[in-house]
N, CA and C atoms as an extended XYZ file, in Angstrom:
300
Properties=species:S:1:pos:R:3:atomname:S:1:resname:S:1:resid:I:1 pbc="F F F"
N        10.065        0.137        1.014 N   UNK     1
C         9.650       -1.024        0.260 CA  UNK     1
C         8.932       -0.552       -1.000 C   UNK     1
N         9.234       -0.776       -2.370 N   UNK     2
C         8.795       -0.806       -3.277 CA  UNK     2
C         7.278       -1.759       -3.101 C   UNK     2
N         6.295       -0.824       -3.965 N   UNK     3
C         4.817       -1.144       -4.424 CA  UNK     3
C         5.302       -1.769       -5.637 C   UNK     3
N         3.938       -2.842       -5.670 N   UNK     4
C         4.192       -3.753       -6.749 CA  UNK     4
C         3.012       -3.351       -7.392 C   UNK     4
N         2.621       -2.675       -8.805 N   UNK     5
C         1.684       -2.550       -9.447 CA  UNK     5
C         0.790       -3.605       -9.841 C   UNK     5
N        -0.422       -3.687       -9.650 N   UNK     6
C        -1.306       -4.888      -10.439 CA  UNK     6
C        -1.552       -6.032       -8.814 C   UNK     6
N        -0.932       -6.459       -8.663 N   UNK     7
C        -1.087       -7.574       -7.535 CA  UNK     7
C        -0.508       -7.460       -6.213 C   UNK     7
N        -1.635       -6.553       -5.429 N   UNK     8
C        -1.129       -6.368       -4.063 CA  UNK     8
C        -0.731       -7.505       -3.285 C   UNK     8
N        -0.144       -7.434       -2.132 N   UNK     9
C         0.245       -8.956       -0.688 CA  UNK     9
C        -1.316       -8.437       -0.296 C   UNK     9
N        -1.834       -9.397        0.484 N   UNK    10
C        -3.450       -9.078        0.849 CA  UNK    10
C        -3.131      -10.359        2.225 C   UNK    10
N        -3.617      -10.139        3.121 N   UNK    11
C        -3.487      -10.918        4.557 CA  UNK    11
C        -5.015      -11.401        4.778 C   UNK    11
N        -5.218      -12.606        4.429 N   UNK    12
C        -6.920      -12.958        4.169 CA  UNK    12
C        -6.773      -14.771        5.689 C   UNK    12
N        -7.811      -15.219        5.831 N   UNK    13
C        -7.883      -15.957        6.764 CA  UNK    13
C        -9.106      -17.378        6.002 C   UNK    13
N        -8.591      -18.583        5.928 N   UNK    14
C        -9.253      -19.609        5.160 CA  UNK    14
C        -9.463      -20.453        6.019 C   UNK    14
N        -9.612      -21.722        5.918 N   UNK    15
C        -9.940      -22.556        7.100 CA  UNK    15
C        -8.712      -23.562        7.570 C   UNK    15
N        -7.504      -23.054        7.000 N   UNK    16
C        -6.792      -23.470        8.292 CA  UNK    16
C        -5.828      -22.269        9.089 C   UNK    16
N        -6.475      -21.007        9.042 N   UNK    17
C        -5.911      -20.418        9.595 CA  UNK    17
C        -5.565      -19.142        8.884 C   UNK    17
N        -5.049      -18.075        9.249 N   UNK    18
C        -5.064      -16.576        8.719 CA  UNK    18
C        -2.993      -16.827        7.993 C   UNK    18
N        -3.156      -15.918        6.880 N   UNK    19
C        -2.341      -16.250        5.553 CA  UNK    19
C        -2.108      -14.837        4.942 C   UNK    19
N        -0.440      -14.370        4.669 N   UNK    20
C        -0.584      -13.341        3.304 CA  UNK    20
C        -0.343      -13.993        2.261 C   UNK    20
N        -0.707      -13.743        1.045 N   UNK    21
C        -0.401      -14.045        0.040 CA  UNK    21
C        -0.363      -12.728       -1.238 C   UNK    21
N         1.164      -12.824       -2.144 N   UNK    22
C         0.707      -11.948       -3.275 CA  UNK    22
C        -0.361      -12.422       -4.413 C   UNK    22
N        -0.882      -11.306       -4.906 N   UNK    23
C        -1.988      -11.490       -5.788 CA  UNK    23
C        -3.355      -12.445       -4.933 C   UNK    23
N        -4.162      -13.360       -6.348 N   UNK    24
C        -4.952      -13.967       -5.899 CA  UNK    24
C        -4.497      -15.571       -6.064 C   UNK    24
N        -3.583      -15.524       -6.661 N   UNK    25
C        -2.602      -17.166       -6.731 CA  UNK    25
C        -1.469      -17.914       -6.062 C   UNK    25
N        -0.766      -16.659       -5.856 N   UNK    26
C         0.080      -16.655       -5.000 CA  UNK    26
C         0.293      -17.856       -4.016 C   UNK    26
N         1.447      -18.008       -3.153 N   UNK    27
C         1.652      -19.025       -2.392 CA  UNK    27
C         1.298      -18.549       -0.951 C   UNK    27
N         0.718      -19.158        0.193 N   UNK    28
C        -0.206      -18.822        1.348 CA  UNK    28
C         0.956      -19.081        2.023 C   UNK    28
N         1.123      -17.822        3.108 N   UNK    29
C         2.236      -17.894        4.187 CA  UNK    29
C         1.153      -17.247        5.260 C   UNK    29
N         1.189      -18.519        6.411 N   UNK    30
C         0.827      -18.779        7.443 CA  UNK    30
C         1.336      -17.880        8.257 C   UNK    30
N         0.371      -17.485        9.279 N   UNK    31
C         0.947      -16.853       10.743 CA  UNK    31
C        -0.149      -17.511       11.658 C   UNK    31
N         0.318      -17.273       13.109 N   UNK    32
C        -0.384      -17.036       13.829 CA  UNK    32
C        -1.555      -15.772       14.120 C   UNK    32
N        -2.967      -15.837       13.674 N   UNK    33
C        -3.773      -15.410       13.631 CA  UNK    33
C        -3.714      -14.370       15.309 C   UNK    33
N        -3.714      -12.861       14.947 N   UNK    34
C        -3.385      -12.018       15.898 CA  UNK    34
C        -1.869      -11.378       16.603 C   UNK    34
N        -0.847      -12.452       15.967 N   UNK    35
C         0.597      -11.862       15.974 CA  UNK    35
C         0.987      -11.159       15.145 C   UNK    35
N         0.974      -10.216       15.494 N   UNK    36
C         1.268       -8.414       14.391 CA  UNK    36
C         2.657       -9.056       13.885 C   UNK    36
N         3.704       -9.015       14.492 N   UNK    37
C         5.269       -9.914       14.091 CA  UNK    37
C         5.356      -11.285       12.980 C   UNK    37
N         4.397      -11.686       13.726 N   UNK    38
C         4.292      -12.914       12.437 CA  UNK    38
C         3.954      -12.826       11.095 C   UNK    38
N         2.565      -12.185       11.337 N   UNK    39
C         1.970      -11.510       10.105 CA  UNK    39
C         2.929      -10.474        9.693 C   UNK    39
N         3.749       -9.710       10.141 N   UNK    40
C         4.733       -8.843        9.109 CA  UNK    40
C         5.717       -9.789        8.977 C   UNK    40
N         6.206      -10.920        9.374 N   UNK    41
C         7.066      -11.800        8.632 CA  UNK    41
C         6.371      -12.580        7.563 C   UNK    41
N         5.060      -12.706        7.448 N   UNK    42
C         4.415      -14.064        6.486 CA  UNK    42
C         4.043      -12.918        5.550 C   UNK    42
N         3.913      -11.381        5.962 N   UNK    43
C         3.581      -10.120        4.501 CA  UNK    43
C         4.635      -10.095        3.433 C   UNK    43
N         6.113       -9.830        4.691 N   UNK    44
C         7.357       -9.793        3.808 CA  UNK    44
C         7.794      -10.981        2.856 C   UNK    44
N         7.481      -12.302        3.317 N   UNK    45
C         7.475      -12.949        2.694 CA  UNK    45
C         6.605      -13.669        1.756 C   UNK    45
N         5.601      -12.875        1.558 N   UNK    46
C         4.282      -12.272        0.126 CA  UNK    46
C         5.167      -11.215       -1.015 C   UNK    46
N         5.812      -10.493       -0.342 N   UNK    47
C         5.869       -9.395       -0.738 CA  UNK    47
C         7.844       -9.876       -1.573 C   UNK    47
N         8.278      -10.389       -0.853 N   UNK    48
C         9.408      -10.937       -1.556 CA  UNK    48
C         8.781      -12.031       -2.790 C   UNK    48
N         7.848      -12.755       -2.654 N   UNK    49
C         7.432      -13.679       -3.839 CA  UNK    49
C         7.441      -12.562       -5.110 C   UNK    49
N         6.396      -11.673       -4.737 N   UNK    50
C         5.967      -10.671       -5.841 CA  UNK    50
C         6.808       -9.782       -6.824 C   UNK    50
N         8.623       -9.600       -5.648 N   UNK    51
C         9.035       -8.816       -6.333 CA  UNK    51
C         9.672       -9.916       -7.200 C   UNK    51
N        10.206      -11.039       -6.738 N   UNK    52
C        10.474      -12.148       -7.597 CA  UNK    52
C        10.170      -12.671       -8.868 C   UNK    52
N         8.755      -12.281       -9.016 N   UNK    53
C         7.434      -12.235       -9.712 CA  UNK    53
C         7.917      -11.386      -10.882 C   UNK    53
N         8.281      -10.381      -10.700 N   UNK    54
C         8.467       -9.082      -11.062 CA  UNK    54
C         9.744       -9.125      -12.121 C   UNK    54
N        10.451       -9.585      -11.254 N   UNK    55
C        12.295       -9.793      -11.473 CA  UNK    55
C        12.332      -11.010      -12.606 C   UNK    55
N        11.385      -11.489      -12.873 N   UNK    56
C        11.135      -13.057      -13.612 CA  UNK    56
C        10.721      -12.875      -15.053 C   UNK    56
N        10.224      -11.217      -15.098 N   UNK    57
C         9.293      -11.546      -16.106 CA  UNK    57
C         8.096      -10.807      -15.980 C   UNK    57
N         7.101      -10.985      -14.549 N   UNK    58
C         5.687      -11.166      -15.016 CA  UNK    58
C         5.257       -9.327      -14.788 C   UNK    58
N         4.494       -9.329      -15.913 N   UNK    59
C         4.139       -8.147      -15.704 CA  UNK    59
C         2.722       -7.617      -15.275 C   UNK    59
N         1.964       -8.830      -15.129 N   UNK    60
C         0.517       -8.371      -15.159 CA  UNK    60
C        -0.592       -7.971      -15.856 C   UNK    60
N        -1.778       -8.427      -15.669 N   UNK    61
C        -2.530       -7.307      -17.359 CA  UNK    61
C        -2.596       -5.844      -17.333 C   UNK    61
N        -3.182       -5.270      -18.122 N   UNK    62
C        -2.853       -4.344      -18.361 CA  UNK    62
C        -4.510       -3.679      -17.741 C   UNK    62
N        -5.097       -4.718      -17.263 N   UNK    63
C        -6.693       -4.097      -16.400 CA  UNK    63
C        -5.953       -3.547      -15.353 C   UNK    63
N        -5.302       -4.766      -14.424 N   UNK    64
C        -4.762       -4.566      -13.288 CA  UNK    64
C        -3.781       -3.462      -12.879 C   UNK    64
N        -3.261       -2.988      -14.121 N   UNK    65
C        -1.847       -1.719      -14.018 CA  UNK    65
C        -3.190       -0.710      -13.957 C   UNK    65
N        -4.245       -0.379      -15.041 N   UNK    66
C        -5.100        0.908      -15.243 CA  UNK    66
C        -5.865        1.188      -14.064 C   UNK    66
N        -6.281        0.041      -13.232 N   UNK    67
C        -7.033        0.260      -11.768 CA  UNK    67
C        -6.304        1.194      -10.847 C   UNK    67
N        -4.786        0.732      -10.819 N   UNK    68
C        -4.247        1.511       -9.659 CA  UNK    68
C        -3.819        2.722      -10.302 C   UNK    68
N        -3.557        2.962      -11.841 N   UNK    69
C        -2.952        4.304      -12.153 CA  UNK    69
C        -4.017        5.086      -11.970 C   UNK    69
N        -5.797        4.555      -12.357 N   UNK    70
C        -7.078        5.371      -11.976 CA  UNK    70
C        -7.321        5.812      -10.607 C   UNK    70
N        -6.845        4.598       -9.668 N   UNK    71
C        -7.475        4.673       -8.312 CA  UNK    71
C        -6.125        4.851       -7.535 C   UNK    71
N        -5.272        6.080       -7.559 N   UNK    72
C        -4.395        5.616       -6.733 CA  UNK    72
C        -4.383        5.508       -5.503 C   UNK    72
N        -3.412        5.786       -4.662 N   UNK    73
C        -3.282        5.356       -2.941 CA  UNK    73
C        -4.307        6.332       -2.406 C   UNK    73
N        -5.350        5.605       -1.890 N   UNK    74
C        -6.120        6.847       -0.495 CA  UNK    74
C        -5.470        7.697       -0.023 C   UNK    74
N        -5.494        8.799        0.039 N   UNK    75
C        -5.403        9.613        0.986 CA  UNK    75
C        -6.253       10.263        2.024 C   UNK    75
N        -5.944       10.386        3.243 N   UNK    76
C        -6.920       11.037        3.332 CA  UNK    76
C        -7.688       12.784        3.195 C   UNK    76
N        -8.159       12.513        2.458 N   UNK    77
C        -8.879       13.667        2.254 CA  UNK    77
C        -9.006       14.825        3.268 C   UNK    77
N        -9.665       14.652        4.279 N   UNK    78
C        -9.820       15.589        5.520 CA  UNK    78
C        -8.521       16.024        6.170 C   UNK    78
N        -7.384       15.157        6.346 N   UNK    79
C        -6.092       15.526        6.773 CA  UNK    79
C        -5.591       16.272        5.816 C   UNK    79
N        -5.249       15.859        4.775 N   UNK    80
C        -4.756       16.805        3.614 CA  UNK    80
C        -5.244       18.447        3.406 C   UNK    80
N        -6.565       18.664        2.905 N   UNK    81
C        -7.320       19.492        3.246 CA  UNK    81
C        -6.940       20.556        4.732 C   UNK    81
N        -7.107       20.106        5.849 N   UNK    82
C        -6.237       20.285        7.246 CA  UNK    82
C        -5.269       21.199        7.092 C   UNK    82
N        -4.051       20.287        6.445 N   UNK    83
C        -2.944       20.951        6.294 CA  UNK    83
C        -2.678       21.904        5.498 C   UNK    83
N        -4.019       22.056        4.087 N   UNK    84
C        -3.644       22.878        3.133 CA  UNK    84
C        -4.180       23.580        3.733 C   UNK    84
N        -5.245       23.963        4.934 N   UNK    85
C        -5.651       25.504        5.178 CA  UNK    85
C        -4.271       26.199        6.392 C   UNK    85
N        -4.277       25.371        7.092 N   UNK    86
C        -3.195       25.651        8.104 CA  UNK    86
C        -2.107       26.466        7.096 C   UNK    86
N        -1.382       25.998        5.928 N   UNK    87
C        -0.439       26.175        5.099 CA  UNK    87
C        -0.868       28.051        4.758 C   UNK    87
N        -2.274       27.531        3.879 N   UNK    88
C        -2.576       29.120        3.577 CA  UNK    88
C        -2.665       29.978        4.855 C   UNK    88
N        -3.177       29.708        6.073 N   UNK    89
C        -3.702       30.734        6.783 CA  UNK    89
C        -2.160       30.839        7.385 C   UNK    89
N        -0.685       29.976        7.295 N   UNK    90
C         0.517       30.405        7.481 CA  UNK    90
C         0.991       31.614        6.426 C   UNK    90
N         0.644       31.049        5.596 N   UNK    91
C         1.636       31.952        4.354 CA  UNK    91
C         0.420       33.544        4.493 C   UNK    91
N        -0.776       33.479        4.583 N   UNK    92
C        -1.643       34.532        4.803 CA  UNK    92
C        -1.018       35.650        5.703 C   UNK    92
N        -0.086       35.551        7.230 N   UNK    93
C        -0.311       35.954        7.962 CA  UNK    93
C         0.934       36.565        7.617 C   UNK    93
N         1.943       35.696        7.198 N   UNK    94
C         3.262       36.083        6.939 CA  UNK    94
C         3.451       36.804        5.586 C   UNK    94
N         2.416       37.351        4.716 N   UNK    95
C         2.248       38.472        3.703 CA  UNK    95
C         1.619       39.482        4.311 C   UNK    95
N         0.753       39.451        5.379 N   UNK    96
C         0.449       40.338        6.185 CA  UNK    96
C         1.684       41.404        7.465 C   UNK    96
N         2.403       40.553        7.526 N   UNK    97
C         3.683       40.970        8.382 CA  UNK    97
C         4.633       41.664        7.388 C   UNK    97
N         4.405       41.132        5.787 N   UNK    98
C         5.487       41.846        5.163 CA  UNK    98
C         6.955       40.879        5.282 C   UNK    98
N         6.698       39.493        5.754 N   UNK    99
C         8.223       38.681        5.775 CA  UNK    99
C         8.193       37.445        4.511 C   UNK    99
N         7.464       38.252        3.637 N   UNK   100
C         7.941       37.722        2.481 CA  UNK   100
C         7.296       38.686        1.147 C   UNK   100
C-alpha cells in the first residue's frame, strides 16, 4: 500500500463510536469499536478516500509534505542498532577466517 504524504488515515473514537478517517476532514468510517477486521475495512476505506484525494488533484501544503520529509517513519532505533552489531561482529569473524 502506497503512503500518502501530508494526511495520514488516523483511527480516532467520538461520541458515536470509534472511526478512521483520512486527514483531519475527511469522511468518518465507522467500525465496531475492538474488531481488528472492521477497523482494517473502515482504514482501507480512509485510505482509498485519500488516494482519491490524491488522483483528483489535492496535493496538500507544503507544512504538511516538510513534517514527514523532516520526521520520517520511526524506526526503531535499538533493533536497528541490534542488527548493525550482529552484521559487524558477522563480517568481523569472517575477515578473521580469511573467507573474504
Amino acid at each position: 500500500m502506497s503512503e500518502i504524504i501530508g494526511k495520514p488515515t488516523r483511527c480516532l473514537k467520538d461520541s458515536k463510536g470509534c472511526f478512521c478517517r483520512w486527514g483531519s476532514s475527511g469522511a468518518k468510517y465507522y467500525y465496531t469499536c475492538g474488531d481488528k477486521a472492521a477497523r482494517n475495512r473502515a482504514r482501507a476505506k480512509a485510505d482509498k478516500q485519500g488516494r482519491a484525494a490524491r488522483a483528483g488533484g489535492y496535493k496538500g501544503s507544503e507544512n504538511n509534505i516538510a513534517k514527514v520529509i523532516s520526521k520520517p517513519k520511526e524506526i526503531n532505533a535499538a533493533r536497528l542498532r541490534k542488527k548493525l552489531l550482529e552484521a559487524a561482529k558477522f563480517l568481523e569473524k569472517a575477515l578473521k577466517k580469511g573467507k573474504m
